[in-house]
C-alpha positions as CSV (number, residue, x, y, z in Angstrom):
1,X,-130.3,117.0,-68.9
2,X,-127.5,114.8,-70.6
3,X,-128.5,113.1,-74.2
4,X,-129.9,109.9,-74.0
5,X,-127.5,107.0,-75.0
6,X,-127.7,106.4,-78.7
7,X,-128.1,102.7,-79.8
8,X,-124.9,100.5,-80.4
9,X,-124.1,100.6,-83.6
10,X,-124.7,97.7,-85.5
11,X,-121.8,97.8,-88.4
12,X,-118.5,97.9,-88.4
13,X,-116.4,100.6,-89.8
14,X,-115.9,100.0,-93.8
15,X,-112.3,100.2,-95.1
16,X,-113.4,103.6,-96.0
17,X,-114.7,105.1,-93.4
18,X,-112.9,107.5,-90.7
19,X,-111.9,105.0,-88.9
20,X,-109.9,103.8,-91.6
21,X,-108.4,106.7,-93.2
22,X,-105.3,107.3,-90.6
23,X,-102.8,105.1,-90.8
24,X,-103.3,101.0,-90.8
25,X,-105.6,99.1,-92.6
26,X,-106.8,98.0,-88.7
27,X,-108.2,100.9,-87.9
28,X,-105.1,101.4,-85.0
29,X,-104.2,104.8,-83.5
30,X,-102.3,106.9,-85.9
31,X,-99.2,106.5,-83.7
32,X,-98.1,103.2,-82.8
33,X,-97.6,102.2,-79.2
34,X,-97.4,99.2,-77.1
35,X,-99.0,95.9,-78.2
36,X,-102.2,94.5,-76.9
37,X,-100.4,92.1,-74.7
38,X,-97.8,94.6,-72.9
39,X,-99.0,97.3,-70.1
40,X,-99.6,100.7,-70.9
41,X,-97.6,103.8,-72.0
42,X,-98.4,105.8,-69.0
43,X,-97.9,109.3,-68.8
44,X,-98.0,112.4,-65.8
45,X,-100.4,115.2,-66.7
46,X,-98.0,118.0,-64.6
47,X,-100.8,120.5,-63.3
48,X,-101.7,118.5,-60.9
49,X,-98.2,118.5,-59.2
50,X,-97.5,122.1,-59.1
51,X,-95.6,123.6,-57.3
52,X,-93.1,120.7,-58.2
53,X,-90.8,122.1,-60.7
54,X,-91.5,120.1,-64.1
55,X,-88.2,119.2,-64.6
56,X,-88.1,117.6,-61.1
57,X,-91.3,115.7,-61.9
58,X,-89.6,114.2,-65.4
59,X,-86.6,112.9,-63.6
60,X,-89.4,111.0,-61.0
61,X,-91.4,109.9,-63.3
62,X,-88.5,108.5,-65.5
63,X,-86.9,106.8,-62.6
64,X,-90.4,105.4,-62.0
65,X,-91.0,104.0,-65.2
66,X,-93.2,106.6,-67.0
67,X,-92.8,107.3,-70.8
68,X,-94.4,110.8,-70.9
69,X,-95.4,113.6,-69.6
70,X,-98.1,116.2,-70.6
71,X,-100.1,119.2,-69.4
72,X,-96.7,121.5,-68.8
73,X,-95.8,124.1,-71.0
74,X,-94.5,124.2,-74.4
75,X,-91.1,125.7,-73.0
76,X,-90.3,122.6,-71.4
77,X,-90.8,120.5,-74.4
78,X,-87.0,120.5,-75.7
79,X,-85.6,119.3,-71.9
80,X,-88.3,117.0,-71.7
81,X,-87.5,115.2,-74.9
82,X,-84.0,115.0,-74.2
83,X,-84.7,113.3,-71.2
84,X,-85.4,110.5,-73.3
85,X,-89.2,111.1,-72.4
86,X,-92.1,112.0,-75.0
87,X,-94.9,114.7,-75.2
88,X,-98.3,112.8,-74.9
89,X,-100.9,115.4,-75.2
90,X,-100.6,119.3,-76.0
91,X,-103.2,121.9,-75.0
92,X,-104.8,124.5,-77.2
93,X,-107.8,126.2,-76.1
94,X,-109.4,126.2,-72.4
95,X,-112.7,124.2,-71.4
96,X,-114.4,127.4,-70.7
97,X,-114.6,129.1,-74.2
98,X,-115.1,126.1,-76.8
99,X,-116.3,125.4,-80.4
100,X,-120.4,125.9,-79.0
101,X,-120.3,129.2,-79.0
102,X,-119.6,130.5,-82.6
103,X,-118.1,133.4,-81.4
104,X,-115.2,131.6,-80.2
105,X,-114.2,129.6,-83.5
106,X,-111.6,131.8,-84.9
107,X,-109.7,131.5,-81.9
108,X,-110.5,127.6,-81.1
109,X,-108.9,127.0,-85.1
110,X,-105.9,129.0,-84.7
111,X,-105.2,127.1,-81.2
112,X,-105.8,123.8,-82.2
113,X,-103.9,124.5,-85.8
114,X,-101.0,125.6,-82.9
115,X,-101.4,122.9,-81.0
116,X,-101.1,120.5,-83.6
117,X,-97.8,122.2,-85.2
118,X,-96.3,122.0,-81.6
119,X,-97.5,118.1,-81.9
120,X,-95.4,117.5,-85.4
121,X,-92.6,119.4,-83.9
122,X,-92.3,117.3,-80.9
123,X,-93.6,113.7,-81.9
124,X,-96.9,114.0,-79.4
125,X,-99.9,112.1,-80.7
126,X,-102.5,114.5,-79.6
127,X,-103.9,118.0,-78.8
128,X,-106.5,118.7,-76.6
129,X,-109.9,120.0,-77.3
130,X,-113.2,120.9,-75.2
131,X,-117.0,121.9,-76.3
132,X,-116.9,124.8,-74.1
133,X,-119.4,126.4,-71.4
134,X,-123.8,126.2,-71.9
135,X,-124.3,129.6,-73.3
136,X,-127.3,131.2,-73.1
137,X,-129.3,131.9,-76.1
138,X,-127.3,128.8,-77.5
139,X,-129.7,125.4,-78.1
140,X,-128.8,122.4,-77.9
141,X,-129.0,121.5,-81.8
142,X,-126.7,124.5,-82.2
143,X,-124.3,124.2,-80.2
144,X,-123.9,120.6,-81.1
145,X,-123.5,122.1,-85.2
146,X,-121.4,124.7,-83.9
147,X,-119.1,122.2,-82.5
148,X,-119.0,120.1,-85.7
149,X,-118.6,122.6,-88.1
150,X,-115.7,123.7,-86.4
151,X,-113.7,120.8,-85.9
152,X,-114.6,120.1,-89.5
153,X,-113.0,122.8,-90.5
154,X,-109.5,121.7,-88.1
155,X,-109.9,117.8,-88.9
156,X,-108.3,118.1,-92.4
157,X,-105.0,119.7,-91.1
158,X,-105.2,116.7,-88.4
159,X,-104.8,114.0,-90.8
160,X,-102.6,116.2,-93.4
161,X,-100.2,115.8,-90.1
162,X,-101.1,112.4,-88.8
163,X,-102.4,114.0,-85.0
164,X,-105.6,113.2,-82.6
165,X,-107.6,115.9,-81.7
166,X,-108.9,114.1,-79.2
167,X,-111.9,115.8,-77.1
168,X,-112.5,115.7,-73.1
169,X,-115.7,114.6,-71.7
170,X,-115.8,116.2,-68.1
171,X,-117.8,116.0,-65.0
172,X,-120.2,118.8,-64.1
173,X,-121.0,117.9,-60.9
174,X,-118.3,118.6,-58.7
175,X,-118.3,122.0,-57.3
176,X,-115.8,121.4,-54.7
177,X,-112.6,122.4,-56.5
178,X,-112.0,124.2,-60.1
179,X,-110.2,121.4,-61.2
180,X,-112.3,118.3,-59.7
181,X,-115.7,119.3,-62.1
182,X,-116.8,121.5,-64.5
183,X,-120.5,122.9,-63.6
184,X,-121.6,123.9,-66.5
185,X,-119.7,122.1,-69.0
186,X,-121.9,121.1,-72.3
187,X,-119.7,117.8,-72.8
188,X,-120.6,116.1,-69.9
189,X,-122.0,113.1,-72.0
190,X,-120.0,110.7,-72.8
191,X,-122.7,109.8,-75.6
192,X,-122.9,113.5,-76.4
193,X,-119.1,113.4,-76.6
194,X,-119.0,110.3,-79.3
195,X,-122.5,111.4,-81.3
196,X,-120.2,114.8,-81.8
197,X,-117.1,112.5,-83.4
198,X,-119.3,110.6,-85.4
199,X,-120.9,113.4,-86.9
200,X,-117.0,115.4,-87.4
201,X,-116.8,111.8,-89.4
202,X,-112.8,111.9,-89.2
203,X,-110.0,109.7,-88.5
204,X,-108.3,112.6,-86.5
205,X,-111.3,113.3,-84.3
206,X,-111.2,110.7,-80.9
207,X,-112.6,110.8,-77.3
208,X,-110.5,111.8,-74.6
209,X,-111.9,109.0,-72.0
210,X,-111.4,110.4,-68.5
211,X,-112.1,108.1,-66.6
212,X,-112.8,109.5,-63.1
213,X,-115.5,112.3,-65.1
214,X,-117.0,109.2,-66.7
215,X,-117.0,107.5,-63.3
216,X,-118.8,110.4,-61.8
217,X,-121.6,111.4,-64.4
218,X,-122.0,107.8,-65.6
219,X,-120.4,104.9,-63.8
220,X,-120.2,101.4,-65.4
221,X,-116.6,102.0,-66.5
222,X,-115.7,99.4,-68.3
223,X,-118.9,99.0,-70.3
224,X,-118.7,102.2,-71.8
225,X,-115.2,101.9,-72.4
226,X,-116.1,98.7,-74.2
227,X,-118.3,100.2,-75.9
228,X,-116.5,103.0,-77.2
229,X,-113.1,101.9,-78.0
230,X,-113.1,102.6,-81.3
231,X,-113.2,106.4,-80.5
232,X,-111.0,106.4,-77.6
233,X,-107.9,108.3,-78.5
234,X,-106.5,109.1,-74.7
235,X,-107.1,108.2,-71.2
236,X,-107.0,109.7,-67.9
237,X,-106.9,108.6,-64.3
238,X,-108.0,110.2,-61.0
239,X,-109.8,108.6,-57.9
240,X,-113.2,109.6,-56.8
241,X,-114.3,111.1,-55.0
242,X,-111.9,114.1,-54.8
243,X,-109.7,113.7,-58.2
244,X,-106.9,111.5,-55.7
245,X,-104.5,108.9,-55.2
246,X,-105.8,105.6,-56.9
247,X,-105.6,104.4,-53.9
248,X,-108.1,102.4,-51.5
249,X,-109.7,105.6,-49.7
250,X,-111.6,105.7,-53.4
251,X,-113.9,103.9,-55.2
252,X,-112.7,103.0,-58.7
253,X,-111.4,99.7,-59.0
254,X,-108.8,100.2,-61.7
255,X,-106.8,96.9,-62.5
256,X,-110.1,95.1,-64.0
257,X,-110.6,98.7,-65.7
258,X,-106.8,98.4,-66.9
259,X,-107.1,94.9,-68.1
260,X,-110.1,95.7,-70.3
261,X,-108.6,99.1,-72.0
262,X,-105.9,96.5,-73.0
263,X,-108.0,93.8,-73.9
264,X,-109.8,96.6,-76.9
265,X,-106.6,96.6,-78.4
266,X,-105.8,100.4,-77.3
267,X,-102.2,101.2,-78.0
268,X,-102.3,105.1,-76.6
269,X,-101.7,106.6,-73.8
270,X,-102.7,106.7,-70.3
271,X,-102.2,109.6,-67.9
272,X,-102.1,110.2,-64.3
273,X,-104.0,113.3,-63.9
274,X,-104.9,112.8,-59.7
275,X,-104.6,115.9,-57.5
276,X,-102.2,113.9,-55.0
277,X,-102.9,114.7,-51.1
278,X,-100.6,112.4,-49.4
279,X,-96.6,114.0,-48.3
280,X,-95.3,112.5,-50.8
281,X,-96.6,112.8,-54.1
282,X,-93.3,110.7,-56.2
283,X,-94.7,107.8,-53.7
284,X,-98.3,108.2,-55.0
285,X,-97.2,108.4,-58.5
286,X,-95.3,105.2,-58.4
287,X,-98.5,103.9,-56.6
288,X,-100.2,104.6,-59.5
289,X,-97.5,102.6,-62.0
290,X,-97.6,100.3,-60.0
291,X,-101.5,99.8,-59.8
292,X,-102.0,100.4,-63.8
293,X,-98.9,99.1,-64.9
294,X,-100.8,95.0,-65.4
């Protein structure tokens, strides 16, 4: 069953504490961005568009208006940035085998430590990470110390090189599509997901906020958003149900959502990650600017 919700937190973070550490004396994402008052960096995770080739989608999504892309391989990095377009997030390891399972920590380390090189080398802010799968044989109080011990031991090279790892609270609901949930998925509490940064107690440790997952195992968007800006170090769209268009065929009202990620003060990113199913998928993506862009 997912954790109970923890009780706000009553103090604010102390000019020492992790949410300090990185950068400015405000507590701000490590990398600077767009100003409170002034729409959103958005950004194109590129799965979602294959079989579009991804230099096809960077030439749409600049003519659009978009900043970045992510969620396309490490090849297409160079082409991308000469573009004039930037590298949001990189990927390490997969959702499936995470930091819960201690059998999988050499190999989450060295993909994260990768990850976050490929950041440095290409001026993106963040690299992905996941909890991994329930395991059998694995408790909840373990895999939860699992998880922390390793991204203790991957934090420190974090901040050494001024990246996010920022980790992904997904749905485990859906069971329609491999993509659209995640049965199974141990991070599927978004209360779960921030008691886990608390405890890494780092400045390069965030929440990945995806907002259709939180949508679907929580609702109340913009509450828990509210609630947990501090640790918010990425966002992701999708409409529900189905993972498509923001359109009005869904239920997730997403201006008032956009207004109050800006009114936090967030200065990240924001990512299109919807599974489009109308014709044209360049006209949903402007759509989606369009729609977030306020």
């Amino acid at each position: 069953m997912p954790a109970q919700p923890p009780p706000p937190s009553k103090t604010q973070p102390s000019e020492t504490s992790p949410q300090k550490r990185l950068s400015g004396a405000d507590g701000s994402s490590p990398i600077a961005g767009s100003q409170p008052n002034q729409p959103l960096r958005q950004s194109i995770m590129g799965w979602c568009f294959k079989p579009m080739p991804v230099m096809t989608l960077a030439a749409e999504a600049k003519k659009i208006g978009y900043v970045a892309l992510e969620g396309v391989g490490a090849e297409h990095y160079p082409a991308i940035k000469e573009m004039g377009l930037e590298i949001s997030l990189v990927g390490s390891h997969g959702f499936q085998k995470g930091p819960l399972d201690r059998a999988n920590h050499k190999a989450v380390e060295e993909s994260l430590r990768k990850g976050i090189d490929l950041a440095v080398k290409f001026g993106a802010p963040s690299v992905i990470t996941f909890t991994g799968m329930r395991t059998a044989g694995i408790t909840e109080e373990a895999a939860f110390q699992n998880c922390v011990e390793c991204w203790k031991r991957v934090t420190p090279y974090a901040e050494q090189h001024n990246v996010q790892i920022v980790l992904e609270h997904l749905n485990s609901v859906d069971d329609s599509h491999p993509m659209k949930g995640h049965p199974g998925y141990w991070g599927d509490d978004i209360h779960r997901c921030v008691d886990l940064i608390r405890a890494v107690d780092s400045p390069a440790m965030k929440l990945l906020f995806d907002i259709y997952h939180v949508q679907i195992m929580h609702g109340d968007v913009i509450r828990h958003l509210r609630r947990y800006h501090e640790f918010v170090g990425h966002y992701h769209t999708a409409g529900n149900p189905g993972r498509g268009e923001l359109d009005f065929n869904q239920e997730i009202n997403y201006p008032p959502i956009i207004r109050a990620i800006r009114e936090t003060g967030y200065t990240g990113y924001l990512a299109q990650e919807f599974i489009p199913t109308h014709p044209d998928p360049i006209a949903s993506l402007s759509q989606a600017f369009t729609l977030c862009n306020t």
